[in-house]
N, C-alpha and C positions, 0 to 999 in steps of 0.2 A: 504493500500500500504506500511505503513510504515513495519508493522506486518511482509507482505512479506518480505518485503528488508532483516529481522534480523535476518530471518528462513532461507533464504538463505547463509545469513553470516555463519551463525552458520555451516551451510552443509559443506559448501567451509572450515570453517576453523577445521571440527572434525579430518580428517585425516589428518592432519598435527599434532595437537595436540596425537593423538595417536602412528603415527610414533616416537613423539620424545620420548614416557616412553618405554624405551628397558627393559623387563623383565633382572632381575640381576639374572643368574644362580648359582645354586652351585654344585659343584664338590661333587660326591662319586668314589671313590677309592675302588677297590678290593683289597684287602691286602691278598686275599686266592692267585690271582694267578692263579686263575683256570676258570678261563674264559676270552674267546676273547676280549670283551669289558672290561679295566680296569678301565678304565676312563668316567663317563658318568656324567653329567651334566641335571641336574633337575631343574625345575621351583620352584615359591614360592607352587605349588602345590601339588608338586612331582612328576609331572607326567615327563618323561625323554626327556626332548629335541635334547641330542645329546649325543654320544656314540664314544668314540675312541678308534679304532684298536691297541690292545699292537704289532700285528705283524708288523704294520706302525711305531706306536709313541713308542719310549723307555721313554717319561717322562713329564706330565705335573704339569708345574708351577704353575696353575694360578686356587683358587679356588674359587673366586668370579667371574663370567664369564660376562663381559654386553657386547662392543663392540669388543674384542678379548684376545685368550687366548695366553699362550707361554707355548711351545711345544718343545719337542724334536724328530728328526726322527731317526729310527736306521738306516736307510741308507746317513743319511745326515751330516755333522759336525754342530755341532753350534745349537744356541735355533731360534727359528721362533715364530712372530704372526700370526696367524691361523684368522680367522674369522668366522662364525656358521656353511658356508659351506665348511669348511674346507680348504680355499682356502689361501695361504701363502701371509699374507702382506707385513711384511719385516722381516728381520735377525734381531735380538734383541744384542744389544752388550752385551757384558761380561765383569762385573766390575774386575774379580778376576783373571789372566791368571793360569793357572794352578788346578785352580778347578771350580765346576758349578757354577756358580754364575747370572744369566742374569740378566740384569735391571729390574728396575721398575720405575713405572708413580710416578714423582717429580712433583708439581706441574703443574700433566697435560700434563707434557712430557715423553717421555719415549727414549732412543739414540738407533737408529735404523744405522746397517750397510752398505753402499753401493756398489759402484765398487772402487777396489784396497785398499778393509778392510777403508775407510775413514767413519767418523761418521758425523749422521745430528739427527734427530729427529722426532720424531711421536705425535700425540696427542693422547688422549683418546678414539678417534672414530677410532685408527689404519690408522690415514692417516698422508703421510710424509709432513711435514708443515716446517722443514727447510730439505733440499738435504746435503746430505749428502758431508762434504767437508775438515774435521776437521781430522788431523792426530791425535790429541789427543783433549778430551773433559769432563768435568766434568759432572754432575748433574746438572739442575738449583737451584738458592740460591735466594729470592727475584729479581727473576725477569734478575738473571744475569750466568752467566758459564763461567767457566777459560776455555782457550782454547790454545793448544800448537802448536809449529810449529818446522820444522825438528826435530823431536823426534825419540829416539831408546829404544828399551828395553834393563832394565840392568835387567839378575840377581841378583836377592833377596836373601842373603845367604852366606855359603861357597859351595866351589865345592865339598865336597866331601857328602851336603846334594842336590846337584844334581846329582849327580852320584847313589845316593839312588832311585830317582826317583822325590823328591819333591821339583820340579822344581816353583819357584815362583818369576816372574819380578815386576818392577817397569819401571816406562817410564819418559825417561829422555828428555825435550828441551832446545833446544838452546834460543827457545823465547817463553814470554806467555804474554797474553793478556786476556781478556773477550768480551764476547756479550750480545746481548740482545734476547729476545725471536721471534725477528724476524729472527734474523742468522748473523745481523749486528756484524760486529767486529770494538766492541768502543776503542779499546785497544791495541797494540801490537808494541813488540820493545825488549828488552833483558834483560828482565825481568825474577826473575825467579818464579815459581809457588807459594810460599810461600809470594814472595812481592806483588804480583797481588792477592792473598788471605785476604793477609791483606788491602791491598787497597779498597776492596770492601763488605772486611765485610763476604766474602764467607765462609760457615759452611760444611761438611759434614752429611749424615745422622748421621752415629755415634756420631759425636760430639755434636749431638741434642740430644742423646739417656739418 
């Protein structure tokens, strides 16, 4: 009886365990150009999991593939997480105005865009775990993220290299503060980004680099 009991366990608990090891895809790229599929996405086997349309996507980011990719549409503005079946999770923020830039997974998060361009958060599995709510927001940094309030974009520059084309802002608030990875806001008052950086120790990636 007991023997039974353990062979049963084991039944109950094998497809759980198999759902959780998501094959990690890799990206090949046509670089000819010459065919529909430029983008396709292969197992540790090689055999082709998944295939995208250059006449759909003008662009993908992401060439380690497990639980979503970031994609570009030509008929859409802006980067997207996709997921296997191609189905759009959320809008990816863009760390850089003015050129491509889209995020990426900070420790596990990655800043996903909502209604009225406001910023929350995704995790690794592609699902939104803080809502989006944040007129300006950093990266997570040990566990923590500056985060701004009445904010406006300044151009970056002189006018006469926006009138060139190469238009590049910066975002300027009135308050800043931090959270925590639940979406708590530990922090906030009039402050400016630089004293709430220091405050908490906050790094950028490059400043890691």
């Amino acid at each position: 009886m007991k023997y039974l009991a353990i062979m049963l366990f084991c039944f109950v608990c094998s497809p759980v365990i198999a759902q959780s090891k998501m094959d990690v895809l890799t990206l090949r790229e046509d670089t000819t150009y010459k065919n529909r599929y430029g983008y396709a996405f292969v197992n540790a086997k090689g055999d082709t999991v998944l295939k995208l349309d250059t006449a759909k996507y003008s662009f993908c980011f992401t060439t380690s593939f497990k639980h979503f990719a970031v994609v570009g549409f030509r008929k859409k503005h802006g980067w997207y997480a996709i997921d296997r079946n191609e189905k759009v999770l959320f809008e990816v923020y863009n760390t850089s105005k003015g050129e491509p830039s889209p995020d990426e997974l900070r420790e596990n998060l990655i800043r996903a865009i909502g209604h009225k361009g406001l910023i929350g958060f995704a995790n690794e599995k592609g699902q939104v775990v803080i809502n989006p709510q944040f007129e300006a927001v950093t990266s997570f940094y040990k566990g923590k993220a500056i985060v701004g309030k009445t904010c406006k974009e300044v151009l970056w520059g002189s006018e006469s290299q926006a009138n060139d084309g190469d238009k590049h802002y910066t975002i300027d608030c009135k308050q800043a503060g931090y959270i925590n990875k639940k979406g708590q806001i530990l922090k906030m008052g009039n402050f400016t980004f630089e004293q709430i950086q220091k405050q908490i120790g906050w790094k950028s990636e490059f400043n890691l680099m």
